[in-house]
N, C-alpha and C positions, 0 to 999 in steps of 0.2 A: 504494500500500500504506500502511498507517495505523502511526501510531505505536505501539510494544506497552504496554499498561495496565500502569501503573506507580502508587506512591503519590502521587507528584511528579506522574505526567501527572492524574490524578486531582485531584486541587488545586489545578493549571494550569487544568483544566477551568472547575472551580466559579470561582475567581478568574475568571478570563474572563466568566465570568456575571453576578458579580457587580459588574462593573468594580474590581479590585483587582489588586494585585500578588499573585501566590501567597505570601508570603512573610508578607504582611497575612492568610491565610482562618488563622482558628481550628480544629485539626484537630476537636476537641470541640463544637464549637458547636452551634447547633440553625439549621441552615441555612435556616429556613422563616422563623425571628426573622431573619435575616440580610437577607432582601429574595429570597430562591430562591422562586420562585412554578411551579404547576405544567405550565406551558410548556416552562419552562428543564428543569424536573425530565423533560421529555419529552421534551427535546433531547438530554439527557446520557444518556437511554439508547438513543438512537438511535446514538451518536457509539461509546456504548462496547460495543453490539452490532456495530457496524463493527470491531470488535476480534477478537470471535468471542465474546465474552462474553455468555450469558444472560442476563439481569436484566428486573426488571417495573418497572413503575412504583412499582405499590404497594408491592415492598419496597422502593425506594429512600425511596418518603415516610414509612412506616413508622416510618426509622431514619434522620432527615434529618441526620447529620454524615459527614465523611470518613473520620472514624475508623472508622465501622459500615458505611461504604460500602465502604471497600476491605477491612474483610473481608470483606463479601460476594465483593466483586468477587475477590478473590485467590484466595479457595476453587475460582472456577468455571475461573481461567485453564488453559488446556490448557500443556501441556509442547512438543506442537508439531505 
């Protein structure tokens, strides 16, 4: 069973992609300037549909920061 999508596991994530400590990702940034290429961007929605979470690609590249990511991703999470 997957860990539940969180803001934190969400910035776990992209660090991990990035090679970084979570602590280092800029919640604001433009994760594309960051070195996130459309691979990873296709990993992470693999990872976070494993959560039960909808999401596409293109909105994730659309709005490439954590910040606009997890409100995407918050809005869609189910209660259970």
């Amino acid at each position: 069973m997957s860990e539940p999508l969180t803001l934190d596991r969400v910035r776990a994530d992209v660090a991990e992609l990035l090679y970084l400590e979570p602590s280092d990702v800029d919640d604001s940034a433009d994760l594309l300037g960051e070195g996130l290429d459309s691979v990873r961007i296709l990993s992470l929605v693999e990872r976070w549909r494993l959560t039960g979470v909808e999401i596409t690609f293109i909105e994730l590249a659309e709005r490439p920061t954590v910040l606009a990511w997890w409100q995407l991703l918050s809005g869609r999470l189910s209660d259970g």
